[in-house]
Backbone atoms as SQL, in Angstrom:
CREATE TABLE atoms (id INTEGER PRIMARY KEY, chain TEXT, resi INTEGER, resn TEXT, atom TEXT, x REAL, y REAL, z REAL);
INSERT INTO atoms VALUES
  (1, 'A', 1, 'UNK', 'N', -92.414, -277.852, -104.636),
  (2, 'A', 1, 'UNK', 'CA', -91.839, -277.603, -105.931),
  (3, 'A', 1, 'UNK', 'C', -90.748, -276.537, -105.830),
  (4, 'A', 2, 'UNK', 'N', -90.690, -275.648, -105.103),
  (5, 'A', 2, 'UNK', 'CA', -89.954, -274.266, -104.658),
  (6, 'A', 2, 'UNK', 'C', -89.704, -274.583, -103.518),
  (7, 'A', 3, 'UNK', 'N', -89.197, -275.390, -103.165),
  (8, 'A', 3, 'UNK', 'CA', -89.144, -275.542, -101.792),
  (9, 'A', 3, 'UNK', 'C', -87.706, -274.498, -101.244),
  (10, 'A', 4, 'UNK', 'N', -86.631, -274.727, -101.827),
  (11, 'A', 4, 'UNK', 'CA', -85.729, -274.020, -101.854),
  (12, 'A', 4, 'UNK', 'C', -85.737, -272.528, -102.151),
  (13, 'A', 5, 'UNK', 'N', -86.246, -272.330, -103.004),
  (14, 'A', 5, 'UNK', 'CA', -86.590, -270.488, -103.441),
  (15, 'A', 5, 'UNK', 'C', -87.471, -270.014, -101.633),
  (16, 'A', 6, 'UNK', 'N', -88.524, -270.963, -101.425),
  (17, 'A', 6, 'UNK', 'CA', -89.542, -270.768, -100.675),
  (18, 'A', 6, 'UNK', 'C', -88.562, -270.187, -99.029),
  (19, 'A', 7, 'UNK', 'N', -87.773, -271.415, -99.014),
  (20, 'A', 7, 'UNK', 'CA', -87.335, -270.862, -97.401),
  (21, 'A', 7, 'UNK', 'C', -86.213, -270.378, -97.962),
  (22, 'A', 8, 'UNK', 'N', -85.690, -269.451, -98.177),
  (23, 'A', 8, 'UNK', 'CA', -84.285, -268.127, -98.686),
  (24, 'A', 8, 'UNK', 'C', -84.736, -267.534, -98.476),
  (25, 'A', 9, 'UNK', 'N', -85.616, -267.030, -97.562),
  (26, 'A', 9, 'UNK', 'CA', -85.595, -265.284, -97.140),
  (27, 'A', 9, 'UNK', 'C', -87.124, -265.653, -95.904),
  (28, 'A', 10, 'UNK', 'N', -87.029, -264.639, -94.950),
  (29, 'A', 10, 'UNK', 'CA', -88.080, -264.349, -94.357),
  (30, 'A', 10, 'UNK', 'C', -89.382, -264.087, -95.162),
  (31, 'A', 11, 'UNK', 'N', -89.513, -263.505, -96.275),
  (32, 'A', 11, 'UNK', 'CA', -90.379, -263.166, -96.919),
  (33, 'A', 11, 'UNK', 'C', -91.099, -264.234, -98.156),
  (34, 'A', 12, 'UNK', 'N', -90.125, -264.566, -98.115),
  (35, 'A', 12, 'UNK', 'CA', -90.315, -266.339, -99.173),
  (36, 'A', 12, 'UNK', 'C', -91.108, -266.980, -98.076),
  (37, 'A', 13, 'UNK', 'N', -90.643, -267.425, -96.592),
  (38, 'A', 13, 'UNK', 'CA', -90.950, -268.388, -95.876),
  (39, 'A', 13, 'UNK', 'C', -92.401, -267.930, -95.555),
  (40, 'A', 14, 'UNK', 'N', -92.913, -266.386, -95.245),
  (41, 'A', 14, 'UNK', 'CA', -93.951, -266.121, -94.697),
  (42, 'A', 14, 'UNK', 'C', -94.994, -266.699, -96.309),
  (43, 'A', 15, 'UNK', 'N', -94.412, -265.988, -97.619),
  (44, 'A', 15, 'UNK', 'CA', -95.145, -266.413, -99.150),
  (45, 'A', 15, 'UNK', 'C', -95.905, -268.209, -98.186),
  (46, 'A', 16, 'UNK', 'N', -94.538, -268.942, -98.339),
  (47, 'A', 16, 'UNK', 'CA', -94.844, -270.333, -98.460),
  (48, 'A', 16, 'UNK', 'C', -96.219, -270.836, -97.565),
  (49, 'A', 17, 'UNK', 'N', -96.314, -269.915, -96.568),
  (50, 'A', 17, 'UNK', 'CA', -97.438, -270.331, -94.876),
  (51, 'A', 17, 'UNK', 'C', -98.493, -269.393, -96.040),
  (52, 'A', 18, 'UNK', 'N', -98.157, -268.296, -97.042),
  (53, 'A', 18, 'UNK', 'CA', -99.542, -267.662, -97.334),
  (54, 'A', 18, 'UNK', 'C', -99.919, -268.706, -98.557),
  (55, 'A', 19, 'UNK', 'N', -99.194, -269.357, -99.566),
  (56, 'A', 19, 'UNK', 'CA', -99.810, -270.454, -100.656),
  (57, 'A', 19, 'UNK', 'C', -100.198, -271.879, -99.579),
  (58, 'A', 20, 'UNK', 'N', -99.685, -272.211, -98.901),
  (59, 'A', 20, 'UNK', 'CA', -100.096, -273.460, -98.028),
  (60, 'A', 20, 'UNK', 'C', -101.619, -273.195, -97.366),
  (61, 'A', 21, 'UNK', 'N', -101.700, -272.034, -96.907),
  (62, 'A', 21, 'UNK', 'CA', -103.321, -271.520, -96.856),
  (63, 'A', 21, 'UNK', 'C', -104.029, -271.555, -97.802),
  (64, 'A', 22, 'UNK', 'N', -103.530, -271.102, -98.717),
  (65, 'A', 22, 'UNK', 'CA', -104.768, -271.183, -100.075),
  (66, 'A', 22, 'UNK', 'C', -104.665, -272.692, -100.398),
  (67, 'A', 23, 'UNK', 'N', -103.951, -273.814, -99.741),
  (68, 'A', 23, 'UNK', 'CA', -103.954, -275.249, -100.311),
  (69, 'A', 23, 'UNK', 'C', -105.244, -275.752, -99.099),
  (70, 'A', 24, 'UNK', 'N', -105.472, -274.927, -98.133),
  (71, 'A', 24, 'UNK', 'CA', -106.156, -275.236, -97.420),
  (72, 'A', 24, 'UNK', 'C', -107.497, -274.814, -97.225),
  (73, 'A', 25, 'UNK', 'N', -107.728, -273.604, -98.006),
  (74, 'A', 25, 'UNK', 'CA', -109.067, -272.937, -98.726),
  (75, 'A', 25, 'UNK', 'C', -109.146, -273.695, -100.094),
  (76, 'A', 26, 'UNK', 'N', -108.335, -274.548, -100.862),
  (77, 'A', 26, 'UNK', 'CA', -108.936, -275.642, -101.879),
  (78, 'A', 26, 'UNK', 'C', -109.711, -276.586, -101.473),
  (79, 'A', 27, 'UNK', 'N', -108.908, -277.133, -100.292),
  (80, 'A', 27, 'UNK', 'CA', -109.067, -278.727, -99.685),
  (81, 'A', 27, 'UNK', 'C', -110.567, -277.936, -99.329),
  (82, 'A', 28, 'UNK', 'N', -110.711, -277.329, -98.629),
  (83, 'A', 28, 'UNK', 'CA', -112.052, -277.354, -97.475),
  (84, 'A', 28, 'UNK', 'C', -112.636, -276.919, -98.632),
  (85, 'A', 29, 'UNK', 'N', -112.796, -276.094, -100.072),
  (86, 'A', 29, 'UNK', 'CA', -114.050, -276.301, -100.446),
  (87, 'A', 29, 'UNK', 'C', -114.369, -277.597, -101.271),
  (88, 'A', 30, 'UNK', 'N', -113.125, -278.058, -101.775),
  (89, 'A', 30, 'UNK', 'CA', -113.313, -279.715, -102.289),
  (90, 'A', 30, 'UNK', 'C', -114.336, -280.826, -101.280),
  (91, 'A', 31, 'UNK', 'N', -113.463, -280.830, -100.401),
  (92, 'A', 31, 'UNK', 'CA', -114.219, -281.793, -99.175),
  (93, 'A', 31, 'UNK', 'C', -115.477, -281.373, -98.866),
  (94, 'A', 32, 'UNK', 'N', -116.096, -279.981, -98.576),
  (95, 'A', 32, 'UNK', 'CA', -117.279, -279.234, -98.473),
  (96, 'A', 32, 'UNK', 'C', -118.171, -279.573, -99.505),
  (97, 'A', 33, 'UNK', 'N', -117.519, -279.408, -100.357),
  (98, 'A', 33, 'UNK', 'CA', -118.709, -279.604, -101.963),
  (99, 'A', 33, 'UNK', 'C', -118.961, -281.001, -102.325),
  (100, 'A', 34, 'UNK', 'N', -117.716, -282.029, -101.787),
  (101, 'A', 34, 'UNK', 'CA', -117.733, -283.775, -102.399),
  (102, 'A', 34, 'UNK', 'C', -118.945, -283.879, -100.897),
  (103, 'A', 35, 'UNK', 'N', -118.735, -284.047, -100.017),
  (104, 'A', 35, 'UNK', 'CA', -120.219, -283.760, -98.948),
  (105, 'A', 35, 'UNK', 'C', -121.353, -283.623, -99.249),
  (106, 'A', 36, 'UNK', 'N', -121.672, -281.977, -99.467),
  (107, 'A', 36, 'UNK', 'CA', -122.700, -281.897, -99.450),
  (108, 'A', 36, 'UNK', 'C', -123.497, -282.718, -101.153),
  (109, 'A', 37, 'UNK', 'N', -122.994, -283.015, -101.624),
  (110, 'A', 37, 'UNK', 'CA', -123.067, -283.610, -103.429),
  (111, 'A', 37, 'UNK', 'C', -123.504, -285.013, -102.912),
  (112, 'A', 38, 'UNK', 'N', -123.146, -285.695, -101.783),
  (113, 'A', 38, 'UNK', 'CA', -123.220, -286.876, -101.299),
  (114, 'A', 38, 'UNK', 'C', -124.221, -286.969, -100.035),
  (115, 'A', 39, 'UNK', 'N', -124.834, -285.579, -99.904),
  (116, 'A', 39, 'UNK', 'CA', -125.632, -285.808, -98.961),
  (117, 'A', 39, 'UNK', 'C', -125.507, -285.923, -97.734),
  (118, 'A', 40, 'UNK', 'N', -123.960, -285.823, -96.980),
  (119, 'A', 40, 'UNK', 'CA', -123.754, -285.647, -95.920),
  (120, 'A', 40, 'UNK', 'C', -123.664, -284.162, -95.649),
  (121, 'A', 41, 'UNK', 'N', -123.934, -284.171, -94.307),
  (122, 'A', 41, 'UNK', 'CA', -123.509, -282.752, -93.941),
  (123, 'A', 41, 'UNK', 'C', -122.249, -282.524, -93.268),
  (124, 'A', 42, 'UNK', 'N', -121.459, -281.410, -94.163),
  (125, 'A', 42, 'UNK', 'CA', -120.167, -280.496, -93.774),
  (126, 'A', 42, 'UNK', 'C', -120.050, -280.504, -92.276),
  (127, 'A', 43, 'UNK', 'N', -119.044, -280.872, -91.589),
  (128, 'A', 43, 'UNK', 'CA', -118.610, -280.606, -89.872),
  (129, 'A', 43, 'UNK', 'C', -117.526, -280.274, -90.247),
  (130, 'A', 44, 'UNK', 'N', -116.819, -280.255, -88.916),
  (131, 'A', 44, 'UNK', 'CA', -115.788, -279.221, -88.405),
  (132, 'A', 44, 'UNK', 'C', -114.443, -280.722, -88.847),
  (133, 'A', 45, 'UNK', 'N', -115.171, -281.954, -89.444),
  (134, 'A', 45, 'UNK', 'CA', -113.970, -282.367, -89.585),
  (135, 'A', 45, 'UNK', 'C', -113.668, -282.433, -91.013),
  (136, 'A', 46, 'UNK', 'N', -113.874, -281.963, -91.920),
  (137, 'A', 46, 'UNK', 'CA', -113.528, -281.095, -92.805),
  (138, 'A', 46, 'UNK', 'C', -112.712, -280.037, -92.843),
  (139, 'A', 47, 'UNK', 'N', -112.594, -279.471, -91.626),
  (140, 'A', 47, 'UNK', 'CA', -112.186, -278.004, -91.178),
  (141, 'A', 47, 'UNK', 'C', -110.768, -278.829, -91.082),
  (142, 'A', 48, 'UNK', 'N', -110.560, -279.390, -90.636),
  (143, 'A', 48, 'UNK', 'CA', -109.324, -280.617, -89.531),
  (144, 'A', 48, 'UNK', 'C', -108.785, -281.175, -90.228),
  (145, 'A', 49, 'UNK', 'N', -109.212, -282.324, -91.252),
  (146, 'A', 49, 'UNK', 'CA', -108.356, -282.653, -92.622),
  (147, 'A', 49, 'UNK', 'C', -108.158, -281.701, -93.046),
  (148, 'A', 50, 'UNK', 'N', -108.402, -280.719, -93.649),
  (149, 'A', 50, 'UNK', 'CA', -107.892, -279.414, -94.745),
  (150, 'A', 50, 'UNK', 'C', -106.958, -278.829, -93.827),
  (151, 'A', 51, 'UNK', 'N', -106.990, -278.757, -93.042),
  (152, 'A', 51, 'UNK', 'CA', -105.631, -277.871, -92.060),
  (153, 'A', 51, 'UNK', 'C', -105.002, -278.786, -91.926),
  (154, 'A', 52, 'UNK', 'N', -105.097, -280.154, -91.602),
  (155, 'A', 52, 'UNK', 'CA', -103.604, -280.983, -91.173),
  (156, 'A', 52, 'UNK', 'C', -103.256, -281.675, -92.462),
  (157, 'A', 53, 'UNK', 'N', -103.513, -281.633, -93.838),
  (158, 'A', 53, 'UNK', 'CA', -103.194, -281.531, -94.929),
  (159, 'A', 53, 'UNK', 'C', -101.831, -279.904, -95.249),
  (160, 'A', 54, 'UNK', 'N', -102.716, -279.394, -95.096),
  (161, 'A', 54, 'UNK', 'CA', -102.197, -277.852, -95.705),
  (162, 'A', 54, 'UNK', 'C', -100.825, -277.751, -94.420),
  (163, 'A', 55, 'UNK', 'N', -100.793, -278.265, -93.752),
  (164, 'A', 55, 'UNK', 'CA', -99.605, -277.802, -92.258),
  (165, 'A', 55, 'UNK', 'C', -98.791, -278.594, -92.045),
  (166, 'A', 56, 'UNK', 'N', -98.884, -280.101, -92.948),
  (167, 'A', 56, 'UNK', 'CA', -98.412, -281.292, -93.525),
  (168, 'A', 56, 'UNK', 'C', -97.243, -280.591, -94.375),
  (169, 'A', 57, 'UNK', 'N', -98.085, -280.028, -95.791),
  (170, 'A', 57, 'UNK', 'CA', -97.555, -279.747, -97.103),
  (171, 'A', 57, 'UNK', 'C', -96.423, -278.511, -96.759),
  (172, 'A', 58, 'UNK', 'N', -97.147, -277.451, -95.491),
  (173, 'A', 58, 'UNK', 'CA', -96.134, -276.287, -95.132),
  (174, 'A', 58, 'UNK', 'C', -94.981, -277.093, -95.060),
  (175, 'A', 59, 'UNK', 'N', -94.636, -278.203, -93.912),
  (176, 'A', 59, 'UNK', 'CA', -93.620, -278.658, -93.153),
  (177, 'A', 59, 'UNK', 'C', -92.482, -278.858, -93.888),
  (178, 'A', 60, 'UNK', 'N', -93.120, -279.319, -95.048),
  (179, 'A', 60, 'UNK', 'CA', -92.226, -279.869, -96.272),
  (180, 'A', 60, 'UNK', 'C', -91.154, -278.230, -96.309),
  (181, 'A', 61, 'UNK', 'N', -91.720, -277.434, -95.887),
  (182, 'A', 61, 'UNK', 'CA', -90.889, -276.337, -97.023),
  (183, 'A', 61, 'UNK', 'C', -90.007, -275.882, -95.724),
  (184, 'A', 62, 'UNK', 'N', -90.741, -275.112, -94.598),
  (185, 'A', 62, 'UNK', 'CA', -90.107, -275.325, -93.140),
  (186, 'A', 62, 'UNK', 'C', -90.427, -275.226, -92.361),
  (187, 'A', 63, 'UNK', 'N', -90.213, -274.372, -90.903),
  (188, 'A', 63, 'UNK', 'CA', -90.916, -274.678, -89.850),
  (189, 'A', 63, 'UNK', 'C', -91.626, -273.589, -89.277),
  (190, 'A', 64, 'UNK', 'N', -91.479, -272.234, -89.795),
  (191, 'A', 64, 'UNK', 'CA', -92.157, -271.458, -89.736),
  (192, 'A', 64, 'UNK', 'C', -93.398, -271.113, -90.357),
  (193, 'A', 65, 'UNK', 'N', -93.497, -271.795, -91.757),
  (194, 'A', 65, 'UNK', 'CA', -94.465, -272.026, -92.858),
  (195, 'A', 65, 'UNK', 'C', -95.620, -272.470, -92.257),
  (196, 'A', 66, 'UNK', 'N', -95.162, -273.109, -91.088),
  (197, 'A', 66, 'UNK', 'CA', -96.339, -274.058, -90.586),
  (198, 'A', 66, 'UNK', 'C', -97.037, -273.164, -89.582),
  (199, 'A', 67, 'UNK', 'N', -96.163, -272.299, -89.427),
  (200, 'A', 67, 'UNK', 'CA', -97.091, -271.352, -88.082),
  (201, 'A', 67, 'UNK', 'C', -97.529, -270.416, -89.055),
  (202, 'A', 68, 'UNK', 'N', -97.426, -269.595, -90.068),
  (203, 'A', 68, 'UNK', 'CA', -97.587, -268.839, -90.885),
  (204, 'A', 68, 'UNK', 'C', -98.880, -269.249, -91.550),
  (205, 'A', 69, 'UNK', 'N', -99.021, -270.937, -91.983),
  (206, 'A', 69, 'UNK', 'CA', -99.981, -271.262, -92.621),
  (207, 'A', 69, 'UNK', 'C', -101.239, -271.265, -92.038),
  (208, 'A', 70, 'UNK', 'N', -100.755, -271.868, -90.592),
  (209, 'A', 70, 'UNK', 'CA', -102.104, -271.760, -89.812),
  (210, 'A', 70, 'UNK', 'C', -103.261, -270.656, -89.018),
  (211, 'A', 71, 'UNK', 'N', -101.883, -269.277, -89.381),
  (212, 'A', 71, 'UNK', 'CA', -102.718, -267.711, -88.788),
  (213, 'A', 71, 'UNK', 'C', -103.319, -267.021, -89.897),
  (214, 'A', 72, 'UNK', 'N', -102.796, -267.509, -91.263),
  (215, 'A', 72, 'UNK', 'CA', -103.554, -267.336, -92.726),
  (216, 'A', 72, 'UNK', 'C', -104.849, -268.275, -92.575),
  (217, 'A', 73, 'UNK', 'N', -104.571, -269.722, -92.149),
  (218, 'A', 73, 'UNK', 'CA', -105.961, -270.367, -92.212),
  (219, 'A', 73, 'UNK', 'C', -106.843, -270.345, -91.423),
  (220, 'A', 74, 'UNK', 'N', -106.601, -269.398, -90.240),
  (221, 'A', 74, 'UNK', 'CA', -107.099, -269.159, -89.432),
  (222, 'A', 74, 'UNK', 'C', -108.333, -267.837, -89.738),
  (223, 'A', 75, 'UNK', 'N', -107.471, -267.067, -90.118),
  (224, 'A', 75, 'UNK', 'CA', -108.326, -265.656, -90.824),
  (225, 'A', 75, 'UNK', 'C', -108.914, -265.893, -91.981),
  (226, 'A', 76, 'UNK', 'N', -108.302, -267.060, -93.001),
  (227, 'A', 76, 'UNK', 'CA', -109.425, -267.406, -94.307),
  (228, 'A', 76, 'UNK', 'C', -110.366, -267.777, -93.920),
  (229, 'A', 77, 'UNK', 'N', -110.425, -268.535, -92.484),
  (230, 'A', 77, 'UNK', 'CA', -111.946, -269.609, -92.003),
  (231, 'A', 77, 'UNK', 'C', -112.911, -268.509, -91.500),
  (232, 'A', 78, 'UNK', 'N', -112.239, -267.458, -90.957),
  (233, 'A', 78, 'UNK', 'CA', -113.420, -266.483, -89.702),
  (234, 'A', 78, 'UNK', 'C', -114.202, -265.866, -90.967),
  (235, 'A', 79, 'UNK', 'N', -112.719, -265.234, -92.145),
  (236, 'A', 79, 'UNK', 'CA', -113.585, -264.734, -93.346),
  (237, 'A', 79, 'UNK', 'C', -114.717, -265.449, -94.005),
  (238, 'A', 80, 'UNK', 'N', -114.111, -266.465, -94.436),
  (239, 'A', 80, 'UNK', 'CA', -115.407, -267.874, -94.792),
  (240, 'A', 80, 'UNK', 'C', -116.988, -267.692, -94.052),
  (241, 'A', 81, 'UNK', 'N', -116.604, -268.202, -92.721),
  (242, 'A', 81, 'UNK', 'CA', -117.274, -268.084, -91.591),
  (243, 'A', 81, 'UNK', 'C', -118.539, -266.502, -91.870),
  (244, 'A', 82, 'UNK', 'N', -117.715, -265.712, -92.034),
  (245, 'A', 82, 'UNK', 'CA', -118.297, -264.372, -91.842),
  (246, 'A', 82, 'UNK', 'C', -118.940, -264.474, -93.191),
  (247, 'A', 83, 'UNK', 'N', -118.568, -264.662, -94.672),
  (248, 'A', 83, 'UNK', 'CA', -119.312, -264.411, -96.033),
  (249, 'A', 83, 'UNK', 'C', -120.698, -265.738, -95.558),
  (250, 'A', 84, 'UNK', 'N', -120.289, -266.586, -95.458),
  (251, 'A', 84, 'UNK', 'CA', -121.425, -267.976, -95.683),
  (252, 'A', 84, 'UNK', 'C', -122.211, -267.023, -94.079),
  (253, 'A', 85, 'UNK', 'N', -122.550, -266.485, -93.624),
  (254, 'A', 85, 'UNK', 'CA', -123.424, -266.360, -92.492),
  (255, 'A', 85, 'UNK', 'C', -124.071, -265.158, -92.859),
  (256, 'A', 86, 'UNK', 'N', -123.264, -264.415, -94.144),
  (257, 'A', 86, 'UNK', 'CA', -124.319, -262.935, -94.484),
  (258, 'A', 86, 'UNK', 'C', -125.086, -263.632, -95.527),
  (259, 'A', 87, 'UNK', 'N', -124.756, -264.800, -96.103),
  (260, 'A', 87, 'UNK', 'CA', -125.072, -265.339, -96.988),
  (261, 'A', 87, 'UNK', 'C', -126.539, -266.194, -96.983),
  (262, 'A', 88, 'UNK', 'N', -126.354, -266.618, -95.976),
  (263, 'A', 88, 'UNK', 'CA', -127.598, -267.471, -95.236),
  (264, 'A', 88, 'UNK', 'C', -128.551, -266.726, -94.779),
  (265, 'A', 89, 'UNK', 'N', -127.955, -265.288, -94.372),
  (266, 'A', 89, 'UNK', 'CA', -129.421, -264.482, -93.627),
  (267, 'A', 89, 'UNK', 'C', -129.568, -263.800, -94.550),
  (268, 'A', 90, 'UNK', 'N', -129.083, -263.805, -95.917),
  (269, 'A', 90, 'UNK', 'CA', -129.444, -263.104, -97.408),
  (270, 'A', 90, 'UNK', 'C', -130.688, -263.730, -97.929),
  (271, 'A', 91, 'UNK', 'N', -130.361, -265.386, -97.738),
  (272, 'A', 91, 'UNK', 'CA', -131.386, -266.370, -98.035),
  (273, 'A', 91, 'UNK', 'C', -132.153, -266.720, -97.591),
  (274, 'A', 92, 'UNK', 'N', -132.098, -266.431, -95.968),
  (275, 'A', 92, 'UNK', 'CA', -133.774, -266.902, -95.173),
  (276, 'A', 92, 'UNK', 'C', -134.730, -265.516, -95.048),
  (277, 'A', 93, 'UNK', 'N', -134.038, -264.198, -95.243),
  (278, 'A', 93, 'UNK', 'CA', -134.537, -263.059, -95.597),
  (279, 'A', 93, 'UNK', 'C', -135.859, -263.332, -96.687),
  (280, 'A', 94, 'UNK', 'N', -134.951, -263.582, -97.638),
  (281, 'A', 94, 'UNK', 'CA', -135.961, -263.809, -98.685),
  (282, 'A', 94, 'UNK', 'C', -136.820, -265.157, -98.949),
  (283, 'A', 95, 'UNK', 'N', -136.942, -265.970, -98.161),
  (284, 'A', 95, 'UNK', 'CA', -137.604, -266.758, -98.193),
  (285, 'A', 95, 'UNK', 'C', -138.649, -266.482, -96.987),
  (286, 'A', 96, 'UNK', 'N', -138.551, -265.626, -95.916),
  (287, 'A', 96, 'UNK', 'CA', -139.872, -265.607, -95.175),
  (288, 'A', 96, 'UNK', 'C', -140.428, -264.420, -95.497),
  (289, 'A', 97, 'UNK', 'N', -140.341, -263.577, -96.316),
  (290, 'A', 97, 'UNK', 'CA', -141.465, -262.848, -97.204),
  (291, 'A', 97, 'UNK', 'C', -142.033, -263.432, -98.041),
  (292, 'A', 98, 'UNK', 'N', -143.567, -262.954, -97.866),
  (293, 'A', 98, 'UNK', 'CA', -144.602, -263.397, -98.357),
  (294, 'A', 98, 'UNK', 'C', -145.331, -263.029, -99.303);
């Protein structure tokens, strides 16, 4: 939509790789949640569509966007990664007290 505003400046282009990440923290919890709602279980190819979606949509804008998008989606996933794992030992905590 901005594609033009987006690549005019170094700082636009890095913006564009940081909103193309957050298109890629949508996708993966869309795909994550239509999953588990359906009874399959979440893999890593979830992880793989939502990034080659989101690095797709960067390209459109330019070519740095795309490296930009993927060291943002890279650090949204470890963060992810890191909340859902304090999250889980929040929950088996309290389920093996008796």
């Amino acid at each position: 939509m901005y594609r033009g505003k987006l690549a005019s400046s170094e700082l636009f282009t890095i913006l564009g790789g940081f909103i193309s990440s957050l298109l890629f923290l949508v996708l993966l919890t869309f795909i994550g949640n239509f999953q588990e709602a359906n009874g399959m279980r979440t893999s890593w190819g979830a992880v793989i569509l939502a990034e080659a979606v989101a690095l797709i949509a960067a390209s459109t804008v330019h070519r740095v966007c795309i490296t930009t998008c993927f060291l943002f989606s890279a650090g949204l996933l470890y963060e992810i990664n890191k909340i859902s794992g304090v999250t889980v030992s929040k929950t088996e905590s309290k389920t093996k007290r008796y």
